[in-house]
C-alpha positions, -999 to 999 in steps of 0.1 A, spaced: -400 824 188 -432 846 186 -458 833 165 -434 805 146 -448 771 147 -432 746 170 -406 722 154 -402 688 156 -374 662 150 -381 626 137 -352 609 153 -341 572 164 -348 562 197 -317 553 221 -337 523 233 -354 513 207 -341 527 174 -380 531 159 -382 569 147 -404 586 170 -414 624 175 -391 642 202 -404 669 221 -409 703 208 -381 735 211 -408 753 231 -434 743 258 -460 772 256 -467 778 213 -491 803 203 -499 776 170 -509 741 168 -478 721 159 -473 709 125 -472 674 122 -446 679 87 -427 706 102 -391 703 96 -363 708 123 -351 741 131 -310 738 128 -304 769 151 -325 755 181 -338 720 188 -317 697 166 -284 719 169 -294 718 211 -290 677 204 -260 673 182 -241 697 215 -256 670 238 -242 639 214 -206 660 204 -180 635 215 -158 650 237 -135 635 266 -119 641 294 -81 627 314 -99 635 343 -107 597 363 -141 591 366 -147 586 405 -182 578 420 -190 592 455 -203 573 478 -237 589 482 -242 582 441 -235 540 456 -265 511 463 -269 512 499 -249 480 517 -287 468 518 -292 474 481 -333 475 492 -331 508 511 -328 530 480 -359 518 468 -374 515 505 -364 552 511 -383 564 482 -413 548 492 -413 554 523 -411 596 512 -440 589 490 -458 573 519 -451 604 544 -463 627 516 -492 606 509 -489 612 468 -510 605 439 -498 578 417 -514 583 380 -528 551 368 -527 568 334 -525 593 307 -561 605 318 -550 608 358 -515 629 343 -536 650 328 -561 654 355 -533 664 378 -520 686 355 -557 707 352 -551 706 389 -514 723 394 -503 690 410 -475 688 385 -453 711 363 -441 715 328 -403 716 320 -394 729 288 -380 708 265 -352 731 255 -345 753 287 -318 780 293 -300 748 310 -310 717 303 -329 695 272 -353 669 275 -333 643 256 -356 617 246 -384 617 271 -417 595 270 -404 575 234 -398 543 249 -435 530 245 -465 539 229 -499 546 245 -533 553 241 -543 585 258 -582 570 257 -577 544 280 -581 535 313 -552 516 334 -573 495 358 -542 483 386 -564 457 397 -567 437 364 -537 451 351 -559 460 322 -568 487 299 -605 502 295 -615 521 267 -628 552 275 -662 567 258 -675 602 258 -707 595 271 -739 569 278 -746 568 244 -712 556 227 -711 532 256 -747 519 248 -736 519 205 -705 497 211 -728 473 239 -751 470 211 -719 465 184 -707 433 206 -739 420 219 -747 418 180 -715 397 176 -720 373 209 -751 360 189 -732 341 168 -709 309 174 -673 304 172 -642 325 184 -655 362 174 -688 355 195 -669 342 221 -646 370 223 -671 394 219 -694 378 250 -659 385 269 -658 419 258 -694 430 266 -687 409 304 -656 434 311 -666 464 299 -701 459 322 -680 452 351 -669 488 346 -699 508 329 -724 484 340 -717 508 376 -730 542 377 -701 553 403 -672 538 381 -688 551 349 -688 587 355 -655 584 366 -644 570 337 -667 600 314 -646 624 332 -612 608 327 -626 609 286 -633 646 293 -601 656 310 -582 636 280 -601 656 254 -602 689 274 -564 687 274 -555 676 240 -580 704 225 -557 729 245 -524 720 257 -510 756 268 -520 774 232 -512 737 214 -543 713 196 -538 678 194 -556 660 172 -556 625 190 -568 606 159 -534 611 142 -507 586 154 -484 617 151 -500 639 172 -510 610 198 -474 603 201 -462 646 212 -494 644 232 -479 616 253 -439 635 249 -456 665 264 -476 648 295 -445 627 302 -425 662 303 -441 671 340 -431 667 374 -441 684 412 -424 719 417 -403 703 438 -385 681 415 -384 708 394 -364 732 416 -339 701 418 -331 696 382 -330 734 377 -306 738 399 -284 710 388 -287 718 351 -280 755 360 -246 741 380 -234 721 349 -244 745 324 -223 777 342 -193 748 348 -193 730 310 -216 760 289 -237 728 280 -274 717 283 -283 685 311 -297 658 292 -326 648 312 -343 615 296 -371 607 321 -391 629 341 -433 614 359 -446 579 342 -477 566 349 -486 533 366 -493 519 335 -463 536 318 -440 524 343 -452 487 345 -449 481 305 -415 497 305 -401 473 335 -409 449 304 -378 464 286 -357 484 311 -344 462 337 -337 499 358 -376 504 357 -387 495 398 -416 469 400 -435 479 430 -464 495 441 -453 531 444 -424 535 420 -404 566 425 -413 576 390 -446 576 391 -447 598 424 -439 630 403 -405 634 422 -384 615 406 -360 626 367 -336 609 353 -301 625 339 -287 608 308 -242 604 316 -240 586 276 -226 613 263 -208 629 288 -172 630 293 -156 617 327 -151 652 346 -183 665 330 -202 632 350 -178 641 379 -189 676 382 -228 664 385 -223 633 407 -205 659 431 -234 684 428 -260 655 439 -241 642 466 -238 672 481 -272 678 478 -280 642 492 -255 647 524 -280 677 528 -313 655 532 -325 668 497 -326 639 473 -318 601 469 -296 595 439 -280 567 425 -257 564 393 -273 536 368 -259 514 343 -276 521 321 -262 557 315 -281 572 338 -284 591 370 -313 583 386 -325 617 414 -356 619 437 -363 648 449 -380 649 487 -405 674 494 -393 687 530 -357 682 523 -352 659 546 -349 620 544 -381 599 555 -381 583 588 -360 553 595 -385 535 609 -410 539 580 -380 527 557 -371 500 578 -404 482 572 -404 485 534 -375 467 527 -394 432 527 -418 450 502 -390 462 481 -380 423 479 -416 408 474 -419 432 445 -389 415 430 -382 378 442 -350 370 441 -331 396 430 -320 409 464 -302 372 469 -272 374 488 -250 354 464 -230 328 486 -186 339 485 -165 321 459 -151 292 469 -111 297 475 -90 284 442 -60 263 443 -26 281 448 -18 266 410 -9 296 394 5 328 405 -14 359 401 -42 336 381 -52 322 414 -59 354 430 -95 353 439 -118 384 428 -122 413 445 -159 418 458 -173 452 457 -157 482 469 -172 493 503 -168 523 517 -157 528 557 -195 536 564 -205 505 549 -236 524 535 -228 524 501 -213 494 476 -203 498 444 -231 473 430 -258 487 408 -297 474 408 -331 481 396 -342 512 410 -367 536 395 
């Protein structure tokens, strides 16, 4: 696009139909994006009507086996932990940590409109604030401050209040308490100066792109773009799927969720039953992206359930069709599945991380013979010879 500014749509969310900023046609722009800009009708929006066409197919829609819950329906979980275990990975805590890992190399941009695939609704779920620091332990957000000094101005703002009586002082003696138990230690503080740094280093240049992090606008394709990254390795996967259906159907993959952070991933579990609740999430490893099936007609989701189980039966990812229109992919780093014994001891993790909902439910009891076919009792779910796979569906990202 040479020196054009980068264009934006305004569009519903799928999830939760507030109009949000999707992701820009181009990744690397040589001008800051325009927060009024409108959308280009030969690229990005024309890219997202393709993806939303209605189209079908008399082609049956058949799941393999490998795209199944596991008999167990705690191993798929359990093997994705167990990968990011044997890897050792870092888990961001936060928009601060993504974008440290980025200055580092640890995790790559994928274009938001590729040669064969689209980002199709990435990071618009929930809102965050890039200047604040997920703290797992408290499961609470600290501000981050530039330096001493606008640390020391807002200590002196609260202590100011805590004189007084009533609700505000009390809140504000609170306020000054937590925020000591952070900056009150040297150790912790510059940690947190350099997570501010990182933040602001980034939004100033974001490959050739300003973002001014005072605008609600910009705040919200400053968090589009972070969300937009994952490890090479992941990235080599979903390239080579979206180049498969794209040579097969001549369309673009819709890929709707690529690396969360901690605190990303915990506030969406609010809303998303898919969204995993446990330590390491596969999400928030950098190795896992999600494949959107809405729009896609029954031989198109054929074609790429095929294309991931053949690249699960060769040790390469875990996959798992959704249902909530999605196929959910991790990728593994080696290419080979982690060991069984390191899985087999995360499954009771798997389940404290969500009580009760690995309950084996106890078998119908047998009806009366009252009325012909009416009396038949239900089928339970189809399982394969292997047993390995059911055709049940859980939480699982």
């Amino acid at each position: 696009m040479g020196s054009a500014a980068i264009l934006w749509v305004f569009r519903p969310s799928q999830r939760t139909g507030e109009t949000v900023a999707t992701a820009p046609a181009e990744t690397q722009p040589s001008v800051p994006v325009l927060p009024s800009a409108p959308p280009d009708p030969f690229t990005w929006a024309a890219a997202v009507a393709r993806v939303e066409e209605p189209r079908g197919s008399a082609e049956r829609l058949e799941t393999p086996p490998e795209l199944m819950h596991h008999e167990d329906r705690r191993r798929f979980l359990a093997v994705q932990m167990a990968d990011t275990r044997e890897e050792s990975y870092e888990l961001p805590h936060d928009q601060a940590e993504l974008a440290e890992m980025i200055a580092r190399g640890e995790i790559v941009e994928v274009k938001a409109l590729g040669e064969h695939h689209l980002l199709y609704d990435v990071g618009t779920s929930l809102r965050e604030d890039p200047l604040t620091h997920y703290d797992v332990g408290s499961v609470k957000d600290v501000p981050l401050y530039p330096d001493m000094q606008a640390w020391l101005a807002e200590d002196e703002r609260l202590a100011g209040l805590a004189q007084g009586r009533g609700s505000e002082a009390a809140r504000a003696r609170e306020r000054l308490e937590f925020l000591a138990s952070f900056y009150g230690e040297p150790g912790t503080r510059d940690a947190l100066f350099r997570e501010h740094a990182a933040v602001a280093a980034l939004a100033r240049d974001f490959g050739g792109t300003r973002y001014d992090l005072e605008d609600p606008a910009d705040r919200t394709r400053f968090q589009v773009r972070l969300l937009s990254f994952v490890r090479p390795e992941a990235r080599d996967v979903l390239l080579k799927v979206a180049r498969a259906y794209h040579e097969r159907f001549h369309r673009l993959l819709p890929v709707t969720s690529l690396v969360r952070s901690q605190r990303y991933q915990r506030r969406l579990s609010r809303v998303n039953p898919n969204a995993a609740l446990v330590d390491s999430a596969p999400h928030t490893t950098g190795m896992a992206f999600d494949i959107s099936y809405k729009y896609l007609a029954s031989d198109e989701q054929n074609f790429v359930m095929a294309t991931l189980a053949e690249m699960e039966r060769e040790g390469r990812v875990e996959a798992l069709r959704e249902r909530r229109n999605h196929f959910h992919v991790y990728a593994f780093t080696r290419g080979e599945r982690p060991a069984e014994l390191l899985v087999a001891s995360l499954l009771d993790d798997v389940e404290a991380a969500n009580p009760g909902a690995y309950r084996v439910r106890p078998a119908a009891a047998p009806r009366k013979p009252a009325r012909k076919a009416a009396s038949r009792a239900r089928a339970r779910p189809v399982s394969r010879a292997s047993g390995r796979r059911t055709r049940t569906a859980h939480r699982s990202r």
